[in-house]
N, C-alpha and C positions, 0 to 999 in steps of 0.2 A: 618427491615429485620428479618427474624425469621427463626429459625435452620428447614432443611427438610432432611429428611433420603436419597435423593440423590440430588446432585449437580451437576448442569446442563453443568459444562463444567469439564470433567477430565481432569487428570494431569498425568494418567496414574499412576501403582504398586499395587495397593489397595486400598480397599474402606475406609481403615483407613486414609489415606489421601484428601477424599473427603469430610472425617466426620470432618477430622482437619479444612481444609477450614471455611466449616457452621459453627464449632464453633465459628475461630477468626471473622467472618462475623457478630455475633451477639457482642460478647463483646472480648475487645482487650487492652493493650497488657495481656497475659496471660504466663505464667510459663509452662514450658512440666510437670510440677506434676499437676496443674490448668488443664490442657488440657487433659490430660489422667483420671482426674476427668469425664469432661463433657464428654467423648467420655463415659464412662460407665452411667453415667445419664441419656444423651439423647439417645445413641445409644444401650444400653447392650453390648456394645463394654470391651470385655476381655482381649485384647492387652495387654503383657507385655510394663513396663515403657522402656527395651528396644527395644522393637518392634515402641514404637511412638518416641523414641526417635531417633529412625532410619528413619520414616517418618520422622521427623522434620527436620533431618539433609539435606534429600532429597529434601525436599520442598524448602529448605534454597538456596541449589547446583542451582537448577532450577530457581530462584531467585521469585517464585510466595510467599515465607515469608522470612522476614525480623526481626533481632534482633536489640532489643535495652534493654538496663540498664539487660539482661539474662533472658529477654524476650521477646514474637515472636506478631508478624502483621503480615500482609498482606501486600504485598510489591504494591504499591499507579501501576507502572507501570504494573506490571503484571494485576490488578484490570483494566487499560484501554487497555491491551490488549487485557482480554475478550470482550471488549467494541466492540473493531474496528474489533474483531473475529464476533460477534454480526451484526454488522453493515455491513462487508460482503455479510452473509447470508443471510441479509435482501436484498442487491442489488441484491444478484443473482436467490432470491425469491421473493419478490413482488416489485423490479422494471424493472423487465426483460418485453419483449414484452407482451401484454395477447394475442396478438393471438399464441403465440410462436415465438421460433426463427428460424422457419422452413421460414420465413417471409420473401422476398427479401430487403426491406425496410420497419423499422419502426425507432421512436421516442423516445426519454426518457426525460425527464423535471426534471430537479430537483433544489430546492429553496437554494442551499449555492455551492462557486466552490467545498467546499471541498464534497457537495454528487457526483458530475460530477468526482473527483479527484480518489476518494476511488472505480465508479465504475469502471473506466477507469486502475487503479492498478487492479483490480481486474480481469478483463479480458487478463493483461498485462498475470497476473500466469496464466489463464486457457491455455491461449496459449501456454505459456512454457514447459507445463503439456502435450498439446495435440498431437496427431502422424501430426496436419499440417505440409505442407513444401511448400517454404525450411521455415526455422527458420533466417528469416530476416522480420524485422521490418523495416517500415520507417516513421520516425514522423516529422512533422513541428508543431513547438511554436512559437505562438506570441513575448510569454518570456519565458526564465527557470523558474518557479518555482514549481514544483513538490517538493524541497526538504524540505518546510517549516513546514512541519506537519510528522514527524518521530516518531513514536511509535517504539516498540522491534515489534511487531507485521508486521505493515509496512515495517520495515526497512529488516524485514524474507521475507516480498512481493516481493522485490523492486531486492531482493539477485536471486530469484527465476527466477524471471521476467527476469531478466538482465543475468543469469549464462551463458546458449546455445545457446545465439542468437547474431544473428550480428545486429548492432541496427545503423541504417543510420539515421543522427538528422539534420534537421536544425533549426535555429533559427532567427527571425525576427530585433532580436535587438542583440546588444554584450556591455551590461552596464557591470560595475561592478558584479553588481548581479547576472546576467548572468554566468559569469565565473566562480564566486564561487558555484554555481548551478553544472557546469558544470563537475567541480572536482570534486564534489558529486556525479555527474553522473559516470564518471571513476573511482572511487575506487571502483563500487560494477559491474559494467560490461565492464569484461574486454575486448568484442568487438566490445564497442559503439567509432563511427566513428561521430563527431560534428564539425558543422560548423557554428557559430555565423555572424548577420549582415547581412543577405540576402537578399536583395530587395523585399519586396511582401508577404516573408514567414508571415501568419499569421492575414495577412489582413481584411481577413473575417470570418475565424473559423481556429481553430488548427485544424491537419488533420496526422491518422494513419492508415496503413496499414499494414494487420497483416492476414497472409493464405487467406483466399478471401475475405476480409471484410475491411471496409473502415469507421473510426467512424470522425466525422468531430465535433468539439465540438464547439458551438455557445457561446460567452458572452452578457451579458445584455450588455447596455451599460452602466451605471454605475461601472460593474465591471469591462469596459476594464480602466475605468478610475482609479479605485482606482489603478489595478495592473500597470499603465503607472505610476502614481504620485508615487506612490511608489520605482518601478524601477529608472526611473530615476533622484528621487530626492535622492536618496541614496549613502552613498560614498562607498561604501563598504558595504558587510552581516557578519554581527557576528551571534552567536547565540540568540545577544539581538534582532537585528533586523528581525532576523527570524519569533521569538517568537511575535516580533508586528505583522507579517504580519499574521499568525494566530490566533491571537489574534481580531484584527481589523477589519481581508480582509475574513478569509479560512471559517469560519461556519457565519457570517452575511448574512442577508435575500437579495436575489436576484434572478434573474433566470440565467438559464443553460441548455442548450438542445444541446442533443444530437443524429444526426441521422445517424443511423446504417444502410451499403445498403451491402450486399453480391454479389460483381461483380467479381469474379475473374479474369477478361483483365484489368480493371481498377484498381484495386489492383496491378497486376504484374507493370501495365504501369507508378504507383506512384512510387514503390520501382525501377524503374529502374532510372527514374527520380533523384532520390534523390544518390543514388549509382554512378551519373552520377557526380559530386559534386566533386567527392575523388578518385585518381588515387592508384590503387595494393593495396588497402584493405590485410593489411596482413593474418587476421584470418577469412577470408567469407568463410562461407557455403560450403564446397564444393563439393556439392550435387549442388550448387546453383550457385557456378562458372562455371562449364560446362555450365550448362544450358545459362548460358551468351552468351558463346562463338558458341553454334549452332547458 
């Protein structure tokens, strides 16, 4: 890697902070006297020592650098959260439809769960984000496991995804795993409504429904295998067994298809469906509860 006079992902304050980055990116750990060196070498950067050392402290706050022995890195997590920042913008740049999304149905293929995973969060925020309504999801899983791959980045996805929506879940199986998933699911959305063990849920593809859109997610079948032997040979998920299952299961070569169809009846007719599941939803939509009741 080699120092370049701007860095492609800001941290936002100043450009002395984007110079600090490219420095520790070349050679690390360094001293804020070492670092206020190079910022005037490579950059002609004039910064008073408390001016960077006020970046530094900043950088520190935000947790993208890290100290040790009273001197600074690049903190290893924030380094993959530009990853998974990265790897976003590539799903919603070159793996999006080529005809467009103006498209009533198309396709998407992708070679690990974890690229189906990331586009799929990924859509979860566009929607959150969007003026669609109402702001009710409704998802069927084979299994829970959405939660096995958590970056700071993700885990800001997942916050977003989940904050204003009422989120109607079912699930296919109720392992252990499951549960633990499931609790994951509830501490970051407080109006997801889940029901574990359902006959059928999931049988042929996962399936979400979200404003008028319907993404139905296909497994190889190797990978429904891996994720069953997994599931249910397990007694319990710690964070160890997590960490196998992405390790193992989440980026290993397989396929994944995903096909995306914009029907809004058939969308409305799934989340009613699923909605049907759970009696007085305390915190539904309620833009979205009338509409029930005409």
């Amino acid at each position: 890697m080699t120092s370049e006079k701007n860095h492609p992902f800001l941290v936002g304050g100043s450009a002395t902070k984007e110079q600090i980055i490219s420095v520790l990116g070349d050679k690390w750990p360094q001293s804020g006297k070492e670092i206020k060196n190079e910022l005037k070498r490579i950059y002609s950067n004039e910064s008073t020592y408390q001016a960077v050392h006020k970046a530094l402290s900043d950088l520190e706050k935000q947790r993208v650098l890290r100290k040790e022995d009273k001197k600074y890195l690049l903190n290893v997590d924030w380094i993959r959260s530009v990853k998974d920042f990265a790897e976003s913008l590539e799903f919603s740049y070159v793996k999006g439809p080529p005809t467009g999304t103006n498209e009533k149905t198309f396709s998407l293929n992708f070679d690990t769960i974890y690229g189906a995973y990331k586009y799929m969060l990924t859509e979860l925020e566009r929607f959150a984000k969007s003026e669609e309504r109402p702001k009710v999801i409704a998802m069927r899983m084979w299994y829970y496991w959405w939660a096995h791959s958590i970056t700071p980045f993700e885990y800001m996805q997942f916050l977003k995804a989940g904050g204003n929506n009422d989120i109607f879940l079912l699930g296919g199986h109720d392992t252990k795993a499951d549960r633990y998933v499931e609790a994951f699911y509830k501490s970051i959305c407080r109006n997801l409504y889940s029901k574990r063990g359902v006959e059928g849920i999931g049988k042929d593809c996962d399936l979400y429904s979200m404003g008028e859109t319907l993404y139905q997610i296909y497994y190889s079948k190797d990978a429904r295998q891996w994720i069953s032997d997994f599931y249910e040979n397990s007694k319990g998920v710690t964070g160890m067994l997590a960490s196998q299952f992405y390790n193992n299961y989440f980026k290993r070569k397989t396929g994944m298809k995903i096909l995306v169809t914009k029907n809004a009846e058939l969308a409305e007719h799934i989340r009613r469906e699923n909605i049907a599941y759970f009696k007085n939803p305390k915190f539904m939509d309620k833009e979205y509860e009338v509409s029930l009741k005409l």
